[in-house]
ZAMARGU-4260 file (C-alpha; in steps of 0.2 Angstrom, whole numbers, plus 5000, padded with zeros to 4 digits):
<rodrens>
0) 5420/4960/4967 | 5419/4957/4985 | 5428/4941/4986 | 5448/4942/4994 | 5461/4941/4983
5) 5471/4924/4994 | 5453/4915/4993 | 5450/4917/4975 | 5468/4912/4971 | 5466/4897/4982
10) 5449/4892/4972 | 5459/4897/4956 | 5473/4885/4961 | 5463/4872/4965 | 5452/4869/4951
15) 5469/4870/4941 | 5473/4856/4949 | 5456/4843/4948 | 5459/4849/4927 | 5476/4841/4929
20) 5471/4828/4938 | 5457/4824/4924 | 5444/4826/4935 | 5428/4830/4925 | 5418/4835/4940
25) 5423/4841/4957 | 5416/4850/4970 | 5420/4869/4974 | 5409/4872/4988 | 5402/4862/5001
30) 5384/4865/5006 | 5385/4858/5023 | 5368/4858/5032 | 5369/4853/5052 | 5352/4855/5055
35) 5336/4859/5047 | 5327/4869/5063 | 5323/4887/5061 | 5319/4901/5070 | 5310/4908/5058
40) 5297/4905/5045 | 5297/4914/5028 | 5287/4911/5016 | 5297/4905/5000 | 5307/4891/5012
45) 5305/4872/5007 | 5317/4869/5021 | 5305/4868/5036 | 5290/4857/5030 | 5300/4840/5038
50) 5294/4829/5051 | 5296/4834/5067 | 5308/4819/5069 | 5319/4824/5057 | 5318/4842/5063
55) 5325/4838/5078 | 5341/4828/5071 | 5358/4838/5071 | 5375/4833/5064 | 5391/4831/5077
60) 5404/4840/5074 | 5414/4824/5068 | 5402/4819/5056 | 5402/4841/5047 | 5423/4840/5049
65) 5422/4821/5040 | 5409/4827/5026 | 5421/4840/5024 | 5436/4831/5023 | 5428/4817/5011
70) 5420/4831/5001 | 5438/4842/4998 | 5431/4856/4992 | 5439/4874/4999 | 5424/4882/5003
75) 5410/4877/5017 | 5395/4886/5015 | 5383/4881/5032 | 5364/4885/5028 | 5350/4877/5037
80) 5340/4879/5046 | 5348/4892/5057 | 5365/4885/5062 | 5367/4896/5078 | 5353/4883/5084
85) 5366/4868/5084 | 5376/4870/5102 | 5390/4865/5094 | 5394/4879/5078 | 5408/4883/5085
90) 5418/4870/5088 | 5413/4866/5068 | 5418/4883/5063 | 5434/4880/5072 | 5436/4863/5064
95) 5432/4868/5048 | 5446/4882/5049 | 5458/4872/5055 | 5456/4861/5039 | 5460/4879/5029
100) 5444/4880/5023 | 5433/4897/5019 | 5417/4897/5028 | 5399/4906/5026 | 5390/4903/5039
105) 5374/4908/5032 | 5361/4917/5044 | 5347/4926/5047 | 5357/4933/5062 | 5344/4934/5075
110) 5354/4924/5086 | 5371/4932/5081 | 5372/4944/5092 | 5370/4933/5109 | 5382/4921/5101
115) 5394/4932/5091 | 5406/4929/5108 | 5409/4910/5105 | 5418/4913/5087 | 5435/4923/5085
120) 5438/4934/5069 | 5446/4924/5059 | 5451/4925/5039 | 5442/4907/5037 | 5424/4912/5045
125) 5410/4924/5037 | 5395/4929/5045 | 5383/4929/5029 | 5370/4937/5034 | 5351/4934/5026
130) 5343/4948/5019 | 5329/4949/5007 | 5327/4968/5007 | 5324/4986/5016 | 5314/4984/5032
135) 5297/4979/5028 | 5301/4969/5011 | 5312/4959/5024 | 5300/4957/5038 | 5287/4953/5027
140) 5296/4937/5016 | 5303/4930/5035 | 5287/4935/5042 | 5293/4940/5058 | 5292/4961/5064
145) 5308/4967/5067 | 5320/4953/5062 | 5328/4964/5050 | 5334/4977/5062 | 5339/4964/5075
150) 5348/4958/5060 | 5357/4974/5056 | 5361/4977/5074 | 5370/4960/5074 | 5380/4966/5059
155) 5386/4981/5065 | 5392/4970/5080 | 5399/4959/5069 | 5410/4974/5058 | 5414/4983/5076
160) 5423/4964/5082 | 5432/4963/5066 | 5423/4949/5060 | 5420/4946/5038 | 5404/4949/5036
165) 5394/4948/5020 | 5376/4945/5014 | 5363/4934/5005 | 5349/4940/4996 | 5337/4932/4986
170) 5323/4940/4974 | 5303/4936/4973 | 5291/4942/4963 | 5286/4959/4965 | 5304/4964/4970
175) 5307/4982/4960 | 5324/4987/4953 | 5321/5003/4963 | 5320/4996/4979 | 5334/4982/4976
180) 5346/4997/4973 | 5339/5005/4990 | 5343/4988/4997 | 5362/4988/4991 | 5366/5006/4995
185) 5359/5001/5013 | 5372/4986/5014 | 5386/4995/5006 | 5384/5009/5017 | 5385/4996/5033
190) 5402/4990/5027 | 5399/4974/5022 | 5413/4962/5014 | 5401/4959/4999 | 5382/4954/4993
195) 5376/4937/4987 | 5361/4937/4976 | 5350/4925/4966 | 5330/4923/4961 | 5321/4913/4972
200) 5320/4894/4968 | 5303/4885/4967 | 5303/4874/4984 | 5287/4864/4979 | 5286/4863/4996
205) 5286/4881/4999 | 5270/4889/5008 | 5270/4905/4993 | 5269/4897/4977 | 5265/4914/4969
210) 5282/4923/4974 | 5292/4913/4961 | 5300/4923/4945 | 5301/4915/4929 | 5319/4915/4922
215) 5314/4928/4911 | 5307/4941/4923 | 5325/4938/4933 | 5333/4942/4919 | 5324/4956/4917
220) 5324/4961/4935 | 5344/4960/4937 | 5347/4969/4919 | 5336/4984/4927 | 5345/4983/4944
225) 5362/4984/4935 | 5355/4998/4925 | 5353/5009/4941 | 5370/5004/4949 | 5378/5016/4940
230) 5392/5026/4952 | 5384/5016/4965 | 5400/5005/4969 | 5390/4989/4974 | 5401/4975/4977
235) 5397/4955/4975 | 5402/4940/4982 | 5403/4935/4963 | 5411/4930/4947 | 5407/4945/4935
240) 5402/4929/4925 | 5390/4924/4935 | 5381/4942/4937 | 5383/4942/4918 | 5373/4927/4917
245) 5360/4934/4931 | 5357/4947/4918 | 5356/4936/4904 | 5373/4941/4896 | 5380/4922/4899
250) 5371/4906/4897 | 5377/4891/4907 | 5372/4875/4909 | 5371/4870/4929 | 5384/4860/4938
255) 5375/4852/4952 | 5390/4844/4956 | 5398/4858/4961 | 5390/4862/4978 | 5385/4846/4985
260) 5374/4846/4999 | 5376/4835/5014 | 5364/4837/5028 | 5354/4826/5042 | 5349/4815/5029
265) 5365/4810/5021 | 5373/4816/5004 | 5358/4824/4996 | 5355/4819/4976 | 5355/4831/4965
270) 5359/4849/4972 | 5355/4856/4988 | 5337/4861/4978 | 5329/4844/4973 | 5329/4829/4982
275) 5331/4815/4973 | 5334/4804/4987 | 5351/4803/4998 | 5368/4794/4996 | 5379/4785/5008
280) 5395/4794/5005 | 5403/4805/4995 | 5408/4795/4981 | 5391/4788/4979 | 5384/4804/4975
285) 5397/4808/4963 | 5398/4788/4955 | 5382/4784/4956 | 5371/4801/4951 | 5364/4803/4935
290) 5370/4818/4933 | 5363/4821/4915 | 5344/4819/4922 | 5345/4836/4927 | 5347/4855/4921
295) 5335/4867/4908 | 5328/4858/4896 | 5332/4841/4905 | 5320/4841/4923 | 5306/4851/4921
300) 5309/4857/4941 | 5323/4867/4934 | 5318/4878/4920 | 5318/4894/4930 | 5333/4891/4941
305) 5346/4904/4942 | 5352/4901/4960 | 5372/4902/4962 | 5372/4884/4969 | 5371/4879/4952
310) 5377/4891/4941 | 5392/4901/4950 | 5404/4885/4950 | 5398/4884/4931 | 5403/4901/4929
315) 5418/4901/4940 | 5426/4886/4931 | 5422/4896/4913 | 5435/4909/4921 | 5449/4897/4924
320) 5448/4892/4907 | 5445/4907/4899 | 5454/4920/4909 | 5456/4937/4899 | 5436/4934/4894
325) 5435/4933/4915 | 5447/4948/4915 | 5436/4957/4903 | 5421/4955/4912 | 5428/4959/4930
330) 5429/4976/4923 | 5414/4981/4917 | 5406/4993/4928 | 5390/4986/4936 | 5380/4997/4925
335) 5387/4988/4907 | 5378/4971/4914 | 5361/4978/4908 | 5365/4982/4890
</rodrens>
């Protein structure tokens, strides 16, 4: 797996200890959102259909370092929006490390490389690069002609500075195994850290409502994917349980909770996905949510959602508490997913 050794035992250790504490829900990732602006378009977004008034709001710095702090979860993952359009991502990377805490700044890098200079290597920060596939796969979901090699320019930077840099992918319909192969093969041969991949999530909102796999053509997709990385030496930014799951080998119920969302809005209810309306704080969220509304078979706005926001702390918490079953999996060879 392309996670390091010091974060995953930090994430280990620290869901050891909510368990001893009795915690029945806790967060392992924060999906902090300081702005919803874009610089880009693509087509299976439901992020960028907001007022203009809301589109222009930003969080301050104080406000991502409090969420963070009230949240306590060890991992920050930024998404947007394009965080490299808020003035002040550095100085809230730099907070955020200084908290000790992992950070994925999630970008479609095509501001990286004019930025890249305000942010220092740092074990804390990664650069997590969107990519949706090969060159015209990828300009054609953002629709936006040459994003994608401004985007692999920017990496290359990135590697050269000695910065951790990894990537994030996410399938529509249409995608082939074939190409998805191509596509890792590409990223592995750039030097990435590690590759994060998921279906696409319905956004209602989203301007291509015919994109959308249903769980079943995912699984499908991902067990044929896994079938052609045989000797290919692809790495994820995974639990093997949760590529297991991708490939339909695992079934887990989603933990929303997980990965709370806070953005412009407030504390978003349930998941960074829906929204269900906004709490005040932290706590709220996780006092006052009904969290058994939602999942498969509960909200029909979830029956095809395999997105790691909601399943990878499900799966990751299934490996603390059954380790040799995690261990087992950890080694089977990308390939032994399909079967």
């Amino acid at each position: 797996m392309g996670i390091p050794a010091i974060q995953a035992a930090r994430i280990g250790t620290y869901i050891l200890k909510q368990k001893l504490s009795g915690k029945r829900r806790f967060p392992l990732v924060l999906m902090l959102e300081p702005l919803f602006r874009c610089n880009l378009h693509c087509k299976g977004c439901g992020k960028i259909t907001y007022s203009k008034e809301i589109m222009d709001r930003q969080l301050s710095t104080q406000e991502c370092l409090d969420a963070a702090e009230e949240c306590g979860a060890p991992v920050v993952s930024i998404p947007g929006g394009e965080p490299l359009l808020h003035p002040d991502i550095p100085a809230i990377v730099d907070g955020l490390a200084a908290q000790k805490r992992f950070i994925y700044l999630c970008t479609n890098a095509q501001l990286l490389s004019s930025r890249m200079g305000e942010f220092r290597p740092s074990p804390y920060l990664n650069f997590s690069v969107h990519l949706d596939g090969l060159r015209e796969r990828h300009d054609a979901m953002v629709c936006k002609q040459g994003a994608y090699d401004r985007a692999v320019a920017a990496m290359r930077k990135a590697l050269d500075q000695g910065f951790r840099v990894t990537t994030n992918t996410t399938f529509f319909k249409g995608q082939t195994s074939e190409a998805a192969a191509e596509h890792f093969d590409a990223l592995m041969a750039l030097g990435v850290e590690g590759m994060t991949v998921s279906a696409a999530f319905s956004y209602e909102a989203a301007a291509d409502q015919n994109g959308f796999m249903s769980r079943q053509e995912a699984m499908t997709l991902f067990r044929d994917i896994f079938r052609l990385g045989q000797g290919r030496n692809w790495r994820f930014n995974h639990s093997s349980l949760y590529l297991d799951f991708l490939a339909g080998r695992e079934d887990y119920a989603c933990t929303p909770w997980g990965t709370p969302s806070r953005n412009v809005l407030g504390w978003q209810r349930p998941c960074y996905l829906l929204d269900d309306g906004y709490a005040a704080s932290f706590r709220e969220l996780m006092e006052e949510t009904d969290w058994e509304r939602y999942g498969r078979g509960r909200d029909q706005r979830c029956l095809n959602c395999m997105v790691h926001c909601g399943f990878e702390p499900s799966a990751v918490t299934d490996a603390v508490h059954r380790p040799l079953k995690a261990w087992r999996s950890s080694r089977l060879p990308v390939e032994a997913r399909a079967g």
